[in-house]
C-alpha positions in Angstrom: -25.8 -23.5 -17.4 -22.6 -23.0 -15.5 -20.3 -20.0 -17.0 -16.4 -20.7 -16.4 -13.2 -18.5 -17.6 -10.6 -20.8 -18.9 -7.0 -20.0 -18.8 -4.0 -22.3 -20.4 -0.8 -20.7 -22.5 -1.1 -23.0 -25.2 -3.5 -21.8 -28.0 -4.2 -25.2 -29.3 -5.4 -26.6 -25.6 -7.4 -23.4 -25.3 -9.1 -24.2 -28.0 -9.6 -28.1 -27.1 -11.1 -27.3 -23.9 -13.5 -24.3 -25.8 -15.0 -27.2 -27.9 -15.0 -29.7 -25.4 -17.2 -27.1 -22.5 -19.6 -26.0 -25.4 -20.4 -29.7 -26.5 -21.4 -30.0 -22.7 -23.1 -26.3 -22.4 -20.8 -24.9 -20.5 -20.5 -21.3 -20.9 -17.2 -19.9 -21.6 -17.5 -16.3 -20.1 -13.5 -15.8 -20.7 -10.3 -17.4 -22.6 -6.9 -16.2 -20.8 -3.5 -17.3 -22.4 -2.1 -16.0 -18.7 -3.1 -15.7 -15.0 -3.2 -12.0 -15.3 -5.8 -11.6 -18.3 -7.8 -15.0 -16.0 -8.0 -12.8 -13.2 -9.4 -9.8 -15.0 -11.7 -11.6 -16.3 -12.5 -13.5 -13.4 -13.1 -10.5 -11.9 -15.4 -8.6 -14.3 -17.4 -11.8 -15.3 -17.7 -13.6 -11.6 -18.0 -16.9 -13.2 -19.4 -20.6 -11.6 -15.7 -21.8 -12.1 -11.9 -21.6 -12.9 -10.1 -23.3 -14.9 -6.3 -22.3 -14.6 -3.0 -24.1 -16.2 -0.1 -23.8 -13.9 2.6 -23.2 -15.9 1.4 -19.5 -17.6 3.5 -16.3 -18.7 2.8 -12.9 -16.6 1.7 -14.6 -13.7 1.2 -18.5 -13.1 -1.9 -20.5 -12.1 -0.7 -20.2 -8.4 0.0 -17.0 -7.5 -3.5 -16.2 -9.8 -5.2 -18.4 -7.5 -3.6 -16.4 -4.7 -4.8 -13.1 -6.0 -8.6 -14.6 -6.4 -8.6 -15.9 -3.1 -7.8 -12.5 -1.7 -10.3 -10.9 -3.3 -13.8 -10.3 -2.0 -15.3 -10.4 -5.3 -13.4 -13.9 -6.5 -12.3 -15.9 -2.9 -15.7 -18.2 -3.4 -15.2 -18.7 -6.8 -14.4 -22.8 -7.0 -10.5 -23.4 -8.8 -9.4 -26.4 -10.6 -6.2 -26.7 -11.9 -4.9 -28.0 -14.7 -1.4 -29.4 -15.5 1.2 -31.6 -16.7 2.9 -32.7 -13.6 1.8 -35.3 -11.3 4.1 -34.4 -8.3 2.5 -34.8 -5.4 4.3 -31.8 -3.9 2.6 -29.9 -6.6 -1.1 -31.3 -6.0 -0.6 -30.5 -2.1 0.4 -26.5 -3.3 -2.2 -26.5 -5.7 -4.8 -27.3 -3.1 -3.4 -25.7 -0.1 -4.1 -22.0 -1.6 -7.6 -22.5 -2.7 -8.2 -24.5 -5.6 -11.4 -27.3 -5.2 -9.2 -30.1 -7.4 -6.7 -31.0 -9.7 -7.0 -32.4 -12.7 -3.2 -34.3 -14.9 -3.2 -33.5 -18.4 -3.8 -35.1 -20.8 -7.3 -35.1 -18.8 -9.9 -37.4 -18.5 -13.3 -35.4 -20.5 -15.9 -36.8 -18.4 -14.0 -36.1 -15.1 -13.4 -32.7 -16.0 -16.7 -32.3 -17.0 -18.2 -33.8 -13.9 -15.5 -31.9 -11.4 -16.8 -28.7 -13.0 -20.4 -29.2 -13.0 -20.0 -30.4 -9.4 -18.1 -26.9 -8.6 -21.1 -24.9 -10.4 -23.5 -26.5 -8.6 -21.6 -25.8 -5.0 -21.2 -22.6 -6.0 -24.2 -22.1 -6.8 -25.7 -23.4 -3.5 -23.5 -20.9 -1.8 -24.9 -18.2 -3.5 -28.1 -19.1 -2.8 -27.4 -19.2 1.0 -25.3 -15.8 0.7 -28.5 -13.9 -0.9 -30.5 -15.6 2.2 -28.1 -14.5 4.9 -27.9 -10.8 3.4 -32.4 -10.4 2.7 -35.2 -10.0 4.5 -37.2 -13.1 4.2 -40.9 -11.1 4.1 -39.7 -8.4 1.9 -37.3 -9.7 -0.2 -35.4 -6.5 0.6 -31.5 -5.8 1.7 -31.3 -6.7 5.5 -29.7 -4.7 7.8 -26.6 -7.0 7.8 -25.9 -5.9 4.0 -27.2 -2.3 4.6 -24.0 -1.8 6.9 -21.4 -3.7 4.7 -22.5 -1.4 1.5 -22.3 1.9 3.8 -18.9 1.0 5.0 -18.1 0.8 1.0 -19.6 3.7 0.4 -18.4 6.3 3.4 -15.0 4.5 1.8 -15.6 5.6 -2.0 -17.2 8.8 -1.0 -14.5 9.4 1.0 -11.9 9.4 -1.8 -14.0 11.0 -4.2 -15.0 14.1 -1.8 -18.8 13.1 -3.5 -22.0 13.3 -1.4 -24.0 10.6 0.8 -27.3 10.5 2.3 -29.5 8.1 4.0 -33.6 8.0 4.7 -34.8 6.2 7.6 -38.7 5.5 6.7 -41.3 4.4 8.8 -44.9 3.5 8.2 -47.1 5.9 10.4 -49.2 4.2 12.7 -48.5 0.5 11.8 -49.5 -0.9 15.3 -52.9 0.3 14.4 -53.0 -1.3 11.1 -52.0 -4.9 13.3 -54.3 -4.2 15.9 -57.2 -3.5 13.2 -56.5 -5.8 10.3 -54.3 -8.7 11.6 -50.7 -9.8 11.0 -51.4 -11.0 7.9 -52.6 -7.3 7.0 -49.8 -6.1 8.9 -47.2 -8.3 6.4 -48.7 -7.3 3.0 -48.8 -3.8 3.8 -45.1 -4.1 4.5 -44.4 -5.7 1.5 -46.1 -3.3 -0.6 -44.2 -0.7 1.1 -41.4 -2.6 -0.6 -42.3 -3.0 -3.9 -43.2 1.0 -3.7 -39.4 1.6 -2.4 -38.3 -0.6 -5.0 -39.4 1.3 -7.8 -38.8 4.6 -6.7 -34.9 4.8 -6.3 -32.5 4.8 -8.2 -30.4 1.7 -9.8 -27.5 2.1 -7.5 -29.6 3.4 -4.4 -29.4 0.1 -1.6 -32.8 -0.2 0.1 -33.4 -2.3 2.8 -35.7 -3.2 5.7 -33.7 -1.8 8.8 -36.1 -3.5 11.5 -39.9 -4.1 12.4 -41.4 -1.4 10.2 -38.8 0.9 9.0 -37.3 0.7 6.4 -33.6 2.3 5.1 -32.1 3.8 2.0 -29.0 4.4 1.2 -28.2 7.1 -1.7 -24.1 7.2 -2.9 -23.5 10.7 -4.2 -26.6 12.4 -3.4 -26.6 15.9 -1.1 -28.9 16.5 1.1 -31.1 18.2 -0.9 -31.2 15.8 -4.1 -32.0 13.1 -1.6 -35.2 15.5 -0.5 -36.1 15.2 -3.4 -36.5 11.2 -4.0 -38.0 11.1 -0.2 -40.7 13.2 -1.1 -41.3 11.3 -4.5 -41.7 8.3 -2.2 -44.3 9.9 0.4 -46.1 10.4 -2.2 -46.4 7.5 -4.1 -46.9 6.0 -0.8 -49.7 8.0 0.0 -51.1 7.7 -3.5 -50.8 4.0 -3.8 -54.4 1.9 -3.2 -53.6 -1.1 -0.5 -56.6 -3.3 -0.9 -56.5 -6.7 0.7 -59.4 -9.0 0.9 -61.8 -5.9 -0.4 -60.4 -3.8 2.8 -58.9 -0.6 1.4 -56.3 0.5 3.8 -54.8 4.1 3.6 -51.1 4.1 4.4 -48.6 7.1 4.7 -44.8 7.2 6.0 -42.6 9.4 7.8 -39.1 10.0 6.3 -35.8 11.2 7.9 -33.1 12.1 5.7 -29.2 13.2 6.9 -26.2 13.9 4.3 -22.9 15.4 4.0 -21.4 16.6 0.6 -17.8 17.3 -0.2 -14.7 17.6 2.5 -15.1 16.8 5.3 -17.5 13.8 5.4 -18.5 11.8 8.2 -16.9 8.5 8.5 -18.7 7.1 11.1 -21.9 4.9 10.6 -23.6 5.1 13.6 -23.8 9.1 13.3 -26.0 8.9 9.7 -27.7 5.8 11.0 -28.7 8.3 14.2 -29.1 11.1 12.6 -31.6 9.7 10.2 -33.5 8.6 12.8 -33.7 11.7 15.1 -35.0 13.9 11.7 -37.7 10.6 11.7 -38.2 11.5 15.2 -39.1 15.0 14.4 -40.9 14.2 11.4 -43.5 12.2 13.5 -43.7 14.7 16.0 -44.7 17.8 13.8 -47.6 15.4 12.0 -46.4 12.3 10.4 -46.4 11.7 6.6 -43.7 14.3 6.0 -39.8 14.8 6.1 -37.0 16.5 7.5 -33.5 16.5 6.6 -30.9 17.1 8.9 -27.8 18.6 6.8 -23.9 18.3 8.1 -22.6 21.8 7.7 -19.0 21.0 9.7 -19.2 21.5 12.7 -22.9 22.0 13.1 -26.0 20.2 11.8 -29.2 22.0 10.9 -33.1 20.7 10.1 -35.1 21.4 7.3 -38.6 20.4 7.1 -40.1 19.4 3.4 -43.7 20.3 3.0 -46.5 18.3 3.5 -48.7 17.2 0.7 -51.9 19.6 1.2 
């Protein structure tokens, strides 16, 4: 079902195109009587479609459509407009800053109808090939492409908010072994179980994603060091703990974790340091043994490792 937000200063023609959408389920996810309210609500519901009037208090359908398309949330949104005026200098405007059509009123049902089911399905289409570009195809997991766009946004909001952020770097110990022994195909459901345990073991708004071969990243927005210690060592353990059977072959699996943070003023801006950081505390953590962490804490202008204990 495609959702759409519907925007038009005339109460009675609000209501008209309400009836006419839910007779052809279409769901109305917001009503606007001007471009302001349609871009709120554009912008908390990211619908399949826009429908904007031209000719709105506040704001108009234009410079609406100007704000959408600006934003990274709303630009791929599909616009149509709808209007009184047939000028074609209006039409060209109209389409020149974004919107897919353009629809005269009084408007054609069935046209309308069709233009917006053929936006929803576009749309939708494009989402489809956005969640492809930004996952890992065996996993189902964040790629590293995505894993670097959130920490940008996060090192931004963290940032502003003098909060905490941490990273892990995971890898799974021994993994050539398991290839060598069992197969690829082994090699390929142990990762994604690995997943599936990463999955369920962070929080909500933790970003976890498969960083390359067999490690795997997570990022954790407003965690210190410490608290992030703490859901590493909840994973090793339900690693550890967790029975990989595949084709009535058992197969123990453990991973070593590297985890670097900062909390409060200053924090590091740069990407490449936790990313590196991360991985030198995984480098340490293989060394001393494997299936344990250490953290690496910023403590301006010095960083400093501290090693979790191993499951006995």
């Amino acid at each position: 079902m495609a959702r759409a937000v519907i925007a038009d200063d005339s109460p009675f023609l609000l209501k008209q195109l309400e009836r006419l959408l839910k007779k052809n389920n279409i769901e109305i996810v917001g009503m606007a009587a001007n471009g302001e309210e349609a871009l709120e609500q554009a912008t908390s519901e990211l619908p399949d479609v826009i429908l904007l009037d031209i000719n709105m208090p506040v704001m108009d359908g234009y410079e609406t459509c100007q704000h959408l398309k600006q934003s990274e949330k709303t630009k791929n949104i599909p616009i149509i407009f709808l209007t009184g005026s047939k000028a074609e200098e209006d039409i060209v405007t109209g389409l020149t800053i974004g919107a897919q059509g353009y629809i005269t009123k009084p408007y054609n049902e069935k046209e309308l109808i069709a233009r917006i089911n053929v936006a929803a399905k576009i749309r939708t289409s494009e989402k489809e090939i956005e969640t492809l570009a930004l996952t890992d195809a065996l996993t189902g997991l964040y790629n590293r492409r995505f894993l670097l766009q959130r920490f940008k946004e996060e090192i931004e909001r963290t940032g502003r908010h003098a909060s905490g952020l941490s990273c892990m770097m995971l890898d799974i110990d021994y993994f050539k072994k398991i290839n060598d022994t069992y197969g690829h195909d082994v090699g390929d459901f142990v990762l994604k179980e690995i997943a599936d345990v990463l999955r369920t073991n962070v929080r909500e708004y933790d970003t976890v994603a498969r960083f390359g071969g067999e490690e795997f990243m997570v990022l954790i927005p407003g965690a210190a060091p410490v608290h992030a210690l703490e859901i590493g060592e909840k994973i090793r353990k339900k690693v550890e703990e967790h029975e990989l059977k595949k084709d009535d072959e058992k197969i123990s699996v453990t991973v070593s974790i590297g985890v670097f943070g900062c909390m409060g003023i200053p924090i590091l801006d740069d990407i490449e340091q936790y990313i590196k950081c991360a991985d030198e505390a995984l480098y340490v953590a293989k060394i001393r043994g494997r299936n344990r962490i250490v953290t690496i804490q910023y403590e301006s202008p010095r960083y400093r490792f501290v090693t979790s204990q191993k499951k006995q």
